[in-house]
C-alpha positions as CSV (number, residue, x, y, z in Angstrom):
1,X,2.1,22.3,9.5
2,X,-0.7,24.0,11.8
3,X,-1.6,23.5,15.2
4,X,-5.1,24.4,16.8
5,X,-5.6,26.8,19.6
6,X,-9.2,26.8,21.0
7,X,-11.6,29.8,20.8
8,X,-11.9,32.1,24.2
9,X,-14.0,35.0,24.0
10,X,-12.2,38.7,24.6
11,X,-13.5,41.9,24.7
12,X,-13.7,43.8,21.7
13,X,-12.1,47.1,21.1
14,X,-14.6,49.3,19.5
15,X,-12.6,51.8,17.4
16,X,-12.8,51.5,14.0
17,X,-9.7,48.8,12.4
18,X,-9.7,51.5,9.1
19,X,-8.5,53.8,10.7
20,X,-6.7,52.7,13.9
21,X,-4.4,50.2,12.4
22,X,-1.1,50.3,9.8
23,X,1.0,47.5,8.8
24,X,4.7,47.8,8.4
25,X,7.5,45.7,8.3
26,X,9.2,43.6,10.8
27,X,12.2,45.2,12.5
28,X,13.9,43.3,15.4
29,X,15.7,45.8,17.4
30,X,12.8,48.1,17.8
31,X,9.8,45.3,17.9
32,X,11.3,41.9,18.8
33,X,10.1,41.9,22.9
34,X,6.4,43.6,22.0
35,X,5.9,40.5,18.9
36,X,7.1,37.6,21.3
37,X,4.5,39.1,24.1
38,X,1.3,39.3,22.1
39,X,2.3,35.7,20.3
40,X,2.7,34.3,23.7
41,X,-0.8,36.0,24.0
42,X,-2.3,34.2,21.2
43,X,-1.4,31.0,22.9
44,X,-4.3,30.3,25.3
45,X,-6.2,27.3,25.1
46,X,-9.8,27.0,27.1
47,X,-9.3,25.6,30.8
48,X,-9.7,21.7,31.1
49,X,-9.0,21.5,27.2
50,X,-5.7,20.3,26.1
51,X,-3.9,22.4,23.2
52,X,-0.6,22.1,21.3
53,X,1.3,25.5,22.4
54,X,3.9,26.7,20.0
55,X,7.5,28.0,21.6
56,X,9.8,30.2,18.9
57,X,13.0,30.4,19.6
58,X,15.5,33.0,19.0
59,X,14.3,35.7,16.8
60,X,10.4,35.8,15.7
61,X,11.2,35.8,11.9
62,X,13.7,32.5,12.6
63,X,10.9,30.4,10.7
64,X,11.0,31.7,7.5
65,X,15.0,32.7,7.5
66,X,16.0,30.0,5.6
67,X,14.3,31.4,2.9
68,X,16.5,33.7,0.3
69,X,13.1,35.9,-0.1
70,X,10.6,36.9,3.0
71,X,9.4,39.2,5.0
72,X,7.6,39.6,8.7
73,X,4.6,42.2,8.9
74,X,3.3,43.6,12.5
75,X,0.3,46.0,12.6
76,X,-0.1,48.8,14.9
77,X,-3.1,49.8,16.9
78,X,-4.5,53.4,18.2
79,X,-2.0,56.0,19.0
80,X,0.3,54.2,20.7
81,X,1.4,52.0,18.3
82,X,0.8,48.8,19.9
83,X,1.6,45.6,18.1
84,X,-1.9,43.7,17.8
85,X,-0.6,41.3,15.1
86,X,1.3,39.7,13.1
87,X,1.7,37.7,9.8
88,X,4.9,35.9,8.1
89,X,5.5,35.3,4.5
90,X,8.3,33.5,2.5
91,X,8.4,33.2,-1.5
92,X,10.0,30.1,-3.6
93,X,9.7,28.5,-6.4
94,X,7.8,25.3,-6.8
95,X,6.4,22.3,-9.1
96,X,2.9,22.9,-10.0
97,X,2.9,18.8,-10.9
98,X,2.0,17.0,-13.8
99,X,5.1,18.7,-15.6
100,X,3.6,21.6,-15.9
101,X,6.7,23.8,-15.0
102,X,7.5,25.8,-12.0
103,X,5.7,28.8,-10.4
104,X,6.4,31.7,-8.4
105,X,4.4,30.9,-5.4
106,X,4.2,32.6,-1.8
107,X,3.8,31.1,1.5
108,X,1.6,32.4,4.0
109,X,2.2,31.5,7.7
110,X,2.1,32.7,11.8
111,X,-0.8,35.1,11.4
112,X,-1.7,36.2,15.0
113,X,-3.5,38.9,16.0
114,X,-4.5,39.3,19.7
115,X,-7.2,38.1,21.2
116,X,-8.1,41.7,22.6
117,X,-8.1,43.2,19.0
118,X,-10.0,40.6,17.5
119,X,-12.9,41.2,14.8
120,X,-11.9,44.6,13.5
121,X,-10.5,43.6,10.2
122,X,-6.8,43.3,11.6
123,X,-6.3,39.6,10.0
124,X,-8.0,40.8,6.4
125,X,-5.6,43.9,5.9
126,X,-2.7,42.3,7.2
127,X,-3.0,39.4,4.7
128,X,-3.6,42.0,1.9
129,X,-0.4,44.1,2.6
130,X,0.9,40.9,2.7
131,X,-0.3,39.6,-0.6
132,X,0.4,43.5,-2.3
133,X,4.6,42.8,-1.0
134,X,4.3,39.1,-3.0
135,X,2.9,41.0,-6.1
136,X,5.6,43.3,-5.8
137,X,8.2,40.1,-6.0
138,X,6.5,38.8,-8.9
139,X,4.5,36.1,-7.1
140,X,1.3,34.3,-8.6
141,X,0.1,32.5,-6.1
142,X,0.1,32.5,-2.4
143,X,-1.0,29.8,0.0
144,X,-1.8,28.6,3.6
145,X,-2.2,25.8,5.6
146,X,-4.4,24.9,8.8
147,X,-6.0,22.5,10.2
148,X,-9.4,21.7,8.3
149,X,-11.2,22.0,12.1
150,X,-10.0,25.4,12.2
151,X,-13.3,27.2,11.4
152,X,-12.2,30.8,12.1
153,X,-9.2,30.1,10.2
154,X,-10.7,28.8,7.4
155,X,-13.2,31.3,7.0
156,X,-11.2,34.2,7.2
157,X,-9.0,32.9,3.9
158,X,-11.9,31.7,2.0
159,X,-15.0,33.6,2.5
160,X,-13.1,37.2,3.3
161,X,-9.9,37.1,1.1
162,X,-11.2,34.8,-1.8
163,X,-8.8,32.0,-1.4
164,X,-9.9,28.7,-2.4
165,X,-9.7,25.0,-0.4
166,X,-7.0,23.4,-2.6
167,X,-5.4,20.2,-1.1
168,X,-5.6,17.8,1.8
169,X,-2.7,16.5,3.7
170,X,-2.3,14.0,6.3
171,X,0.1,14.7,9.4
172,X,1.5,11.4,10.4
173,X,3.3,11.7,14.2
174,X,5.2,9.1,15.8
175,X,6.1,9.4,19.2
176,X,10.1,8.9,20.2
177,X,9.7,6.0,22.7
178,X,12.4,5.2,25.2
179,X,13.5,2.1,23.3
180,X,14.8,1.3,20.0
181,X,13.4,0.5,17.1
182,X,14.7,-3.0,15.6
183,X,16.3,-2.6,12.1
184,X,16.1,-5.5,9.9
185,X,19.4,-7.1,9.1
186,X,18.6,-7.8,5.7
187,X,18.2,-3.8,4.7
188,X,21.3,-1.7,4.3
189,X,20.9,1.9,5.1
190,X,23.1,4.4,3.0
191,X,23.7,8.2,3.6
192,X,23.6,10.0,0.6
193,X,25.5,13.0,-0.3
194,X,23.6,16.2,-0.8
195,X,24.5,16.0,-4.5
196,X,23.6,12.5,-5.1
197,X,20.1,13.2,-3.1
198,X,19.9,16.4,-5.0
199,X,19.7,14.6,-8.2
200,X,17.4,11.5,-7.1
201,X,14.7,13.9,-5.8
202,X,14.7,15.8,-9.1
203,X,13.8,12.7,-10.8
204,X,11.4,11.5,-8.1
205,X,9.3,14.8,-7.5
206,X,9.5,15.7,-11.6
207,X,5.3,15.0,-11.8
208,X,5.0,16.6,-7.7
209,X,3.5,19.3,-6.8
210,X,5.0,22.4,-4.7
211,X,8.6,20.2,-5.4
212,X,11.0,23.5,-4.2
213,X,13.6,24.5,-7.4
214,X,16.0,25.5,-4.4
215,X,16.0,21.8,-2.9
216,X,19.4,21.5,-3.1
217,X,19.6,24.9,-0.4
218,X,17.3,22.7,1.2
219,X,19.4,19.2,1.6
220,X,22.9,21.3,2.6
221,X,21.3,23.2,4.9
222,X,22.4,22.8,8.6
223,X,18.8,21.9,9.7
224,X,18.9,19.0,7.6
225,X,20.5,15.8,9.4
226,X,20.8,14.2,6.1
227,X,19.3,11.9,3.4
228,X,19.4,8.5,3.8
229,X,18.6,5.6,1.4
230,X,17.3,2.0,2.4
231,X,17.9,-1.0,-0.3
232,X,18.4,-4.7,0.4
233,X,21.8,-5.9,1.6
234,X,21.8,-8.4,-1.5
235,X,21.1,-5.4,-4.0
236,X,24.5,-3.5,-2.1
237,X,27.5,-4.9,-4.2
238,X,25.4,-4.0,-8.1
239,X,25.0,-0.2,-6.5
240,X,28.0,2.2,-5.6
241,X,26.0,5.1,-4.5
242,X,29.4,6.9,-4.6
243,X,29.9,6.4,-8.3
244,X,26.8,5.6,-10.4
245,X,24.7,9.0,-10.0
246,X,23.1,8.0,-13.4
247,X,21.7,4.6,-12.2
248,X,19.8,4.1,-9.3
249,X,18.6,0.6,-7.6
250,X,15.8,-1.6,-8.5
251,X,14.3,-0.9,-5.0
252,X,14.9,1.8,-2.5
253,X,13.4,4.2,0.0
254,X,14.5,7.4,0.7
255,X,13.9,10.5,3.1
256,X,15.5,13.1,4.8
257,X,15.5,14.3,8.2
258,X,15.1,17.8,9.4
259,X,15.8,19.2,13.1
260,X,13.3,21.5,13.6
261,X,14.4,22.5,17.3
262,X,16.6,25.0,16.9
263,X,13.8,26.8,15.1
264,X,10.7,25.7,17.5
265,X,9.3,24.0,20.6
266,X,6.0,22.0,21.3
267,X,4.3,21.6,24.4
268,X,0.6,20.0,25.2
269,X,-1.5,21.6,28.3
270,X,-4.5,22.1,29.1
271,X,-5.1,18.1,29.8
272,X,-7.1,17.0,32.7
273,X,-5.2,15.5,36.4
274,X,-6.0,12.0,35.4
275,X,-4.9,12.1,31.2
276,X,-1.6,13.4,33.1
277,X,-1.3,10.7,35.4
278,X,-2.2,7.9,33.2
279,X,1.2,9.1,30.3
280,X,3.0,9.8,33.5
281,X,2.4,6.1,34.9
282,X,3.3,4.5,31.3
283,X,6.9,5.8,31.8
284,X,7.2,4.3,35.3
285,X,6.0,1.3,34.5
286,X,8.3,1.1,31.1
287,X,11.3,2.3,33.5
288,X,10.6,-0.2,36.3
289,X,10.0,-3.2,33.3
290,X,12.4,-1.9,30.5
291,X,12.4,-5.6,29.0
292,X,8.9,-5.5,27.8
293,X,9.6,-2.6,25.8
294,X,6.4,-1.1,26.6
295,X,5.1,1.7,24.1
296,X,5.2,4.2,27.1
297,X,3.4,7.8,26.4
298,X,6.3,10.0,26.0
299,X,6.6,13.2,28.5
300,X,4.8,16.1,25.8
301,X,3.9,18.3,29.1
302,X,7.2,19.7,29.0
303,X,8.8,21.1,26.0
304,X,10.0,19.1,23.3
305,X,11.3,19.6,20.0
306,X,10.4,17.1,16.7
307,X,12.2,15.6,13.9
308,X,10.4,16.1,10.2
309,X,11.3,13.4,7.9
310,X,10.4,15.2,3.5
311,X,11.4,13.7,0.5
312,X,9.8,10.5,1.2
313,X,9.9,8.2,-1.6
314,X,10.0,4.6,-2.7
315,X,10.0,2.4,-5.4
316,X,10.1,-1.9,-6.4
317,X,8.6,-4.7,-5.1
318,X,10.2,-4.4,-1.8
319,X,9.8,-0.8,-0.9
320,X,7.3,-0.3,1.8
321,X,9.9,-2.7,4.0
322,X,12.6,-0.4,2.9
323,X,10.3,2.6,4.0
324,X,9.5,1.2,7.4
325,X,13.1,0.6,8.6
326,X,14.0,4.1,7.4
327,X,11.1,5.4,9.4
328,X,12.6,2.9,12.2
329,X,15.9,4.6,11.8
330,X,14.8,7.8,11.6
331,X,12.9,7.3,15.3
332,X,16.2,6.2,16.7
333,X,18.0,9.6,15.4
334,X,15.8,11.3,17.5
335,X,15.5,9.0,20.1
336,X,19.7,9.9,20.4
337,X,18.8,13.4,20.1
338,X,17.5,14.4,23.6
339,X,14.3,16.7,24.2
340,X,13.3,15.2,20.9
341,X,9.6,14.2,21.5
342,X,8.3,13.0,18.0
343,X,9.1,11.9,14.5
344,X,6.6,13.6,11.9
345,X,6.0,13.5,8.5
346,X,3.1,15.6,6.2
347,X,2.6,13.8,2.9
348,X,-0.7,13.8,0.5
349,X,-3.6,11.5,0.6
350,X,-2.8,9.3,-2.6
351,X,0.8,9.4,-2.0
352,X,1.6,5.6,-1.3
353,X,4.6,6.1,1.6
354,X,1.0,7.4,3.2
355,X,0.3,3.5,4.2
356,X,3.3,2.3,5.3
357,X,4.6,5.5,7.7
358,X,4.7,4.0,11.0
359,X,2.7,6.7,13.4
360,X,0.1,6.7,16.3
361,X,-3.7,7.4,14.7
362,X,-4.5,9.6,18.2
363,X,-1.6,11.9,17.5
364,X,-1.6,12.3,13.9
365,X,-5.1,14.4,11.7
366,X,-5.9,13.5,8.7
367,X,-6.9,16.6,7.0
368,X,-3.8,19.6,6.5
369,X,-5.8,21.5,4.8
370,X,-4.3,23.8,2.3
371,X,-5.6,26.9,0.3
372,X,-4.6,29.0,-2.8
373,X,-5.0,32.1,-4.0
374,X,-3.9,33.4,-7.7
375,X,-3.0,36.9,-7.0
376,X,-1.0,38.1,-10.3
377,X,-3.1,39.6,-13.4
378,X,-0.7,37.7,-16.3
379,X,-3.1,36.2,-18.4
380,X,-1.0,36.0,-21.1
381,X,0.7,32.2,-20.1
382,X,0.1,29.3,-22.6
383,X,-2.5,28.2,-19.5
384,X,-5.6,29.4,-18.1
385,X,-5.1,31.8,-15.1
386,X,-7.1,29.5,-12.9
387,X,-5.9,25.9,-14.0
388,X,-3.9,25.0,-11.5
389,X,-6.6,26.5,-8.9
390,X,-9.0,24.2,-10.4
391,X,-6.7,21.3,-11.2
392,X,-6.6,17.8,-9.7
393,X,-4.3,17.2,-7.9
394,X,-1.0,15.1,-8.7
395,X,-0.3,11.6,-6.2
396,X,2.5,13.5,-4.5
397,X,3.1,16.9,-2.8
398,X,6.4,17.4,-1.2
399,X,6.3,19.2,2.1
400,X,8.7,22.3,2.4
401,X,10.6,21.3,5.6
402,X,10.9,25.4,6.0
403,X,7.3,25.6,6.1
404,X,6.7,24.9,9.4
């Protein structure tokens, strides 16, 4: 998941990056107050324009702590040893699709360096101490995401460090509105055990791509408010989800739902007076005329946190209904769950739950765009080193809920 920040012009610091800079590792006691200043740095959109501003909360490395293997990387500028950037990395193991086995693959995210210190070189070499830790861990690939609009973003992974465009995602968002979603009668909702989901999402995700091996770390984690399955009330009495693991329902959706506020806040600036008092007078009008249930602009000008719904999957005749009512139920979790601001879900372009999650076009992007790099020199698999660079990609790629 990547958000844009628009391009402002700095001034350049003209001492050679070579030489002026070193990378080391993360260490919160001694570097914790310096990283949250320059990110907050980072974090400036152009006046008039409105941008989506990223909030941390607790310690900087909290996003990538629920992974067993990761590490944070600052560089230091000039004698002083001032923290001009910053870069975050976090290693699994993951589905290359198509059965083609698992893969030790690295995750590259929150690279920041600040906006005075730009265009040195700072980005490049903190990516490649980055990438020389993964080979350490025995990593073979390592990957990125960002928004496909993100030209200095972009460039910078494919044209300086040799990583190549891989996949597309869509980011489907759904505002939480102040009213209730209506639940069909007909559908009964189930929550599954982490065991039971466990072993469903094996079976679902066996042909996915970047499907974690760890996903049962994933579904008892305390970030994650649970799996749930939809099925029709009819199909209820020929399925005991509490006894036949082995056999599952003719139709069913399921998903799970991860809380990512305890890790990170949103909030939009940067819009003009009258964008602001437009979503501000949708709410007054829904408050004064709650029975129209008016799809009122919720309040993103403060912070607010979101829900991520993963593991989205369906199957039988019946199953985009099932997937909309848990999308429906989902919204009214967070619609409980105060300061939550939106329901979002990231899933691949030929993925089928893509038509039938409910979310707004003007807040969703179509194109998450992902890129790869092979970085170890073992050439002696039963594949070629580049196939899965160069492969086409399966219908489905599950979305790390830790990723973002």
């Amino acid at each position: 998941m990547s958000f844009k920040v628009a391009a402002q012009t700095f001034p350049i610091c003209p001492i050679n990056a070579e030489e002026a800079v070193t990378v080391r590792e993360y260490d919160e006691e001694r570097d914790k107050a310096a990283v949250e200043e320059m990110e907050k740095r980072c974090e400036v959109g152009q006046k008039g324009k409105p941008s989506l501003v990223t909030d941390l909360l607790g310690d900087p490395i909290c996003r990538i702590r629920h992974f067993p293997s990761h590490v944070m990387m600052i560089a230091e500028y000039g004698e002083e040893k001032t923290i001009v950037g910053v870069i975050r990395v976090c290693i699994k193991t993951v589905t290359r699709g198509n059965s083609l086995g698992y893969v030790n693959m690295a995750y590259i995210l929150g690279l920041r360096v600040s906006p005075t210190h730009r265009r040195l070189g700072i980005g490049i070499k903190l990516v490649q101490e980055t990438e020389n830790w993964c080979k350490k861990k025995g990593v073979e690939y390592t990957y990125i995401a960002t928004d496909c609009t993100n030209e200095p973003s972009v460039n910078l992974f494919t044209r300086k460090c040799s990583y190549s465009k891989f996949r597309a995602l869509s980011m489907l968002v759904q505002p939480v509105h102040a009213h209730y979603k209506p639940l069909n009668s007909n559908i009964t909702i189930v929550r599954l055990t982490p065991k039971l989901a466990e072993i469903i999402y094996r079976r679902a995700f066996a042909n996915a791509e970047f499907f974690p091996q760890d996903i049962g770390s994933i579904l008892s984690n305390n970030l994650n408010l649970g799996t749930f399955m939809a099925i029709p009330k009819k199909n209820l009495s020929k399925w005991n989800p509490n006894t036949e693991i082995d056999r599952l329902p003719s139709c069913f959706a399921i998903l799970s739902v991860w809380n990512t506020k305890e890790v990170f806040k949103l909030q939009v600036k940067g819009v003009s007076k009258l964008t602001y008092a437009f979503c501000k007078g949708s709410r007054v009008l829904d408050s004064c005329m709650p029975w129209l249930k008016l799809p009122s602009f919720p309040d993103v000008f403060r912070q607010f946190g979101v829900y991520f719904l993963h593991g989205l999957h369906m199957e039988g005749e019946h199953a985009p209904r099932l997937m909309k009512a848990l999308c429906g139920f989902a919204h009214n979790m967070a619609r409980d769950d105060d300061g939550c601001g939106a329901v979002v879900a990231e899933v691949g372009h030929g993925d089928p739950v893509r038509d039938v999650i409910p979310h707004w076009r003007k807040f969703s992007w179509a194109e998450d765009l992902w890129c790869i790099k092979k970085i170890s020199n073992d050439d002696d698999d039963d594949h070629e080193p580049s196939d899965w660079v160069k492969s086409r990609p399966s219908k489905v790629i599950y979305v790390d809920p830790r990723d973002l």
